[in-house]
Structures are given as C-alpha cells and as structure tokens.
N, C-alpha and C positions, 0 to 999 in steps of 0.2 A: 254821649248824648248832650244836645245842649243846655243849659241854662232855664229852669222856664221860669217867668213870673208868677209869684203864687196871686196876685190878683189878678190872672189874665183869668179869662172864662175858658171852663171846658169845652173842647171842643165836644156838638152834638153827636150824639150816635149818627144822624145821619150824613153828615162832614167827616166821619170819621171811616164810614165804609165808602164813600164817593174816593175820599184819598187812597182805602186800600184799592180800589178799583181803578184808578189812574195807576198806581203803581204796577199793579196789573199787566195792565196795557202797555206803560211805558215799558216793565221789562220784554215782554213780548215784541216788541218792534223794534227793541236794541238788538236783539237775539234773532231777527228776521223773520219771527213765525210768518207764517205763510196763510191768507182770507182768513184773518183772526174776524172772529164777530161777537158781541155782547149780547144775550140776550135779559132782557128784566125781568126779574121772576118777585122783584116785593108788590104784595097781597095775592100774589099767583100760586106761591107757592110758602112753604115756612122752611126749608132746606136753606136758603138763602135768600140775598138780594141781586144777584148777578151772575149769571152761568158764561165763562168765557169760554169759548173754543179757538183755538188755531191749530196750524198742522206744522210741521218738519218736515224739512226735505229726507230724512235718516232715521235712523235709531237714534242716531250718537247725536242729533242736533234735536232729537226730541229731549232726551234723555238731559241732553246739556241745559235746553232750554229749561225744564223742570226743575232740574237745580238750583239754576242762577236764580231761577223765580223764588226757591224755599229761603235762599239765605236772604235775597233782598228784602222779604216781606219779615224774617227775623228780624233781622238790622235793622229796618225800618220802624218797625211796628211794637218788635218784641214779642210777637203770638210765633209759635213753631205752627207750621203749615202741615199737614196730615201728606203725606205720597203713596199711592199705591199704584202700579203696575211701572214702575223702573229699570228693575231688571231684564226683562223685554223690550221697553218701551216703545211698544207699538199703538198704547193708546197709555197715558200716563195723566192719573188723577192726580189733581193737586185740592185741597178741602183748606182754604183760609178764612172758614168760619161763614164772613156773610158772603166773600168770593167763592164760586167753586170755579176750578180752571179744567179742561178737558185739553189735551194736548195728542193729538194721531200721527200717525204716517199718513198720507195722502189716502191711500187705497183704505185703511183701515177704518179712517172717517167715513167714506163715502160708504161703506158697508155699512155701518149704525147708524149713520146721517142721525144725529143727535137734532140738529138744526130744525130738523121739521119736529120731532118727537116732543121739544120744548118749545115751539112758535108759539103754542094759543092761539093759534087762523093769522097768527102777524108773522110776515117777514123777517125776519132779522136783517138788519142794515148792516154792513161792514164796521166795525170798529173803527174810529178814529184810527188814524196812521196805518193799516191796515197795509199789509204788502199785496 
C-alpha cells in the first residue's frame, strides 16, 4: 500500500463508492463480461448504491470473472467481497457492500432478467466499456 499523507483529506463516502464502482467495471471489461449494465439504486433502494450485471460466455468465465473481481476489490480496497453461487456459477453474487455485482450465463440472465426487476420504469444504459 502506498504512502498516504496524513494532512491529505479523506476521501468522502461517496468518492469512495464511485472508485469501488469504476473498479467494478474496469474488472468486468478486463475479463470481457459480456452487456454489463449499472444500474443506481442510491435513495431507491438501502441494499446499495449500484447493482452491476454482466453475463459470461461459460461457467468457467463466469466463475473466473467472479474471482478476479473478489481479489481485485481485496487488494484494492481491503473489504473481502461476500460470493455466493460459485460452485455452479451459473448466476454468481458478488456483495462489495455498496457494489452488489450479479454475474449469469447468458440463458440464465435472461430467465430472471434482473434488469427489468431493478429498473424503477428507467432503462438501464449499458455500462461504460460495455462489450
């Protein structure tokens, strides 16, 4: 970890989920998920501030992607990320507190379409870098 200055100012709480949420993102589009989308859930909702979804072409690339996502937001961040549904991962939560990330197989998304369930009558836009 680097160095920090102790008269630098804290960063806010909300600088502080906007970076987990770029981080987010950036890992997902290293990793190629596939129509990743953001949708904002702060004053909608109290679970979070951010519901990510993208899909995998696989298990193995769901599964991988979920991964890479827990250790980078460790290293990054320092907070352990919550994982549940891995061992299958056909739909695989990932819980980074104000991030929640949702990760499918193709098929398995479009069976829960999460996307409409969490709009609030809005669209979801594609996430930045979005494959």
């Amino acid at each position: 970890m680097p160095a920090t200055d102790p008269s630098a100012p804290e960063p806010s709480a909300t600088d502080t989920v906007e970076a987990l949420h770029k981080l987010v993102l950036e890992s997902l589009d290293d990793d190629q998920a596939v129509d990743t989308i953001s949708i904002p859930l702060a004053g909608k909702s109290s679970i979070a501030d951010h519901m990510v979804i993208a899909s995998g072409r696989s298990t193995r690339q769901v599964a991988s992607m979920a991964s890479k996502l827990a250790e980078r937001i460790k290293g990054e961040t320092g907070r352990s990320a919550r994982i549940e549904g891995l061992p299958n991962a056909d739909w695989v939560l990932i819980d980074a507190g104000d991030v929640i990330v949702h990760l499918f197989r193709p098929e398995v998304r479009s069976f829960y379409n999460l996307e409409r369930m969490w709009s609030f009558g809005d669209a979801p836009a594609p996430a930045a870098g979005a494959a």
